[in-house]
C-alpha positions as CSV (number, residue, x, y, z in Angstrom):
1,X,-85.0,189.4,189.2
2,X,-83.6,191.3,186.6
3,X,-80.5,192.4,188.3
4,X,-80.0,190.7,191.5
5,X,-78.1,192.3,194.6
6,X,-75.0,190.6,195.4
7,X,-74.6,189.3,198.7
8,X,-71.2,187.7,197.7
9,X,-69.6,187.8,201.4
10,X,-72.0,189.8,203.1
11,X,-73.3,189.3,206.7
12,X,-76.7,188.8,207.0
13,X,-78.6,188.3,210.2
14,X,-81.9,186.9,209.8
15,X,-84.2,186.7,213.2
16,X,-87.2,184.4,213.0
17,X,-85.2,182.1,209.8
18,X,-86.5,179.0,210.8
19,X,-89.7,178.8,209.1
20,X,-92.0,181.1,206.1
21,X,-90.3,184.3,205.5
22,X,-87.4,184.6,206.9
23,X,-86.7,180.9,206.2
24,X,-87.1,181.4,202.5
25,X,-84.9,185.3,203.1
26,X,-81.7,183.2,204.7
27,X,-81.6,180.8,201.5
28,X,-82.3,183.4,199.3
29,X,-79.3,185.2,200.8
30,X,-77.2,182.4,200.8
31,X,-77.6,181.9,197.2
32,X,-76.2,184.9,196.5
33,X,-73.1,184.4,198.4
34,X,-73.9,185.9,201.5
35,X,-72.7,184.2,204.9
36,X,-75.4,184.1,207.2
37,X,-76.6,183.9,211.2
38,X,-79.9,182.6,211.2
39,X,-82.0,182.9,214.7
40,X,-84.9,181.1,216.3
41,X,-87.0,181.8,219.4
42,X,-88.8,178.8,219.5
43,X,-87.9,176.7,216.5
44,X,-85.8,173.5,217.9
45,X,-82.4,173.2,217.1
46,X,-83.4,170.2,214.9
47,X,-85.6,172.9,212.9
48,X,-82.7,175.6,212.7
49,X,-80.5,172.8,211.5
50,X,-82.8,171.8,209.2
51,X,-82.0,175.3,207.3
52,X,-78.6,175.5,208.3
53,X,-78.3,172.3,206.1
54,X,-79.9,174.1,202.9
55,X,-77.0,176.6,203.1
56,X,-73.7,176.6,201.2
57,X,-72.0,178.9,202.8
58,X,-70.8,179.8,206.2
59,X,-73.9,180.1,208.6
60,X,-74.0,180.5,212.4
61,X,-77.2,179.2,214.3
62,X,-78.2,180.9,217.6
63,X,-81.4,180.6,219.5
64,X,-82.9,183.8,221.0
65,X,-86.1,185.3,221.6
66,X,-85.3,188.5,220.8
67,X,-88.1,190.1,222.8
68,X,-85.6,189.7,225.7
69,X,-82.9,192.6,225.7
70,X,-80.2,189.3,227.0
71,X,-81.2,187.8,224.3
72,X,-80.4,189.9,221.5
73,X,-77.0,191.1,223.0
74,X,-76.0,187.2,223.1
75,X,-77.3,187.3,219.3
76,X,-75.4,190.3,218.1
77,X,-72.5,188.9,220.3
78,X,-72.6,185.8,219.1
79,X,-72.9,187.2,215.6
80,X,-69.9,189.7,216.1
81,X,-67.6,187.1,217.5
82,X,-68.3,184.7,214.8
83,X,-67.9,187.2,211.5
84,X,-66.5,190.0,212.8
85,X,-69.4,192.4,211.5
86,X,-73.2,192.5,210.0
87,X,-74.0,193.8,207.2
88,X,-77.5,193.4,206.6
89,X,-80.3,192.8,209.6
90,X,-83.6,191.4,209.0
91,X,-86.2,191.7,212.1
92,X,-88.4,189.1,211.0
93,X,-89.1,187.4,214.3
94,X,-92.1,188.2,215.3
95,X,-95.5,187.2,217.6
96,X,-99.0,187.3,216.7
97,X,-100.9,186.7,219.8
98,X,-103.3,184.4,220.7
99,X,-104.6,181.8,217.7
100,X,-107.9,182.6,216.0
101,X,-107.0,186.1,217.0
102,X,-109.6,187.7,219.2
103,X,-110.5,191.5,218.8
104,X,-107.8,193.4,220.6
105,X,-110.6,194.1,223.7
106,X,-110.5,190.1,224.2
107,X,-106.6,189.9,224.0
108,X,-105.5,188.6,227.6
109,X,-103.2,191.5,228.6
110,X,-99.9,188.9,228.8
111,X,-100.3,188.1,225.2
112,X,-100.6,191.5,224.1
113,X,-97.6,192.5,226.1
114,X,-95.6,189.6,224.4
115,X,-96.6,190.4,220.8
116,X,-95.5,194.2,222.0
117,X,-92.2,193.2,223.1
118,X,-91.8,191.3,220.3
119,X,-92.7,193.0,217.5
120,X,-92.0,196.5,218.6
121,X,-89.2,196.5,221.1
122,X,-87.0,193.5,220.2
123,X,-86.2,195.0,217.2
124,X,-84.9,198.5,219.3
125,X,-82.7,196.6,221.5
């Protein structure tokens, strides 16, 4: 990038940072100075860890599956206590359903609900 934001001792939460996206968003971040709380629903800790290593500067881990209102109040909790504040919130978590993905007429009902809760509400509560 030609001019770069600087993160230099922001707070950035990064849901769904163990893996593609918001994997490659937490250690983007934390090259530009940012401290960081990276989150996992499903990823284990080894996985979270794994990224947590990669990052230079102070990082919290906390696994939540933030389609679960507990959940994300423990997160932002956990976050709060930690840093004192967030700065910047990426919602990247997120489900996709059943794998190849049927037409939506085919979609058991559960899995649908899931991806909903997910994807839609998780990042309301």
């Amino acid at each position: 990038m030609d001019n770069p934001i600087d993160l230099d001792g922001k707070v950035c939460l990064v849901t769904g940072a163990s893996r593609g996206l918001g994997r490659a968003l937490a250690l983007e971040f934390a090259r530009r100075g940012a401290r960081l709380v990276i989150n996992s629903r499903s990823a284990s800790a080894q996985d979270l860890a794994e990224v947590e290593s990669q990052i230079r500067t102070p990082v919290l881990s906390v696994r939540a599956d933030i389609s679960r209102r507990a959940d994300v109040e423990r997160l932002a909790g956990e976050a709060l206590a930690h840093f004192g504040r967030v700065d910047v919130l990426v919602n990247n978590a997120s489900a996709l359903g059943p794998t190849p993905m049927p037409y939506l007429a085919d979609t058991p009902i559960e899995e649908f609900e899931e991806v909903l809760r997910t994807n839609l509400n998780g990042p309301l509560c």
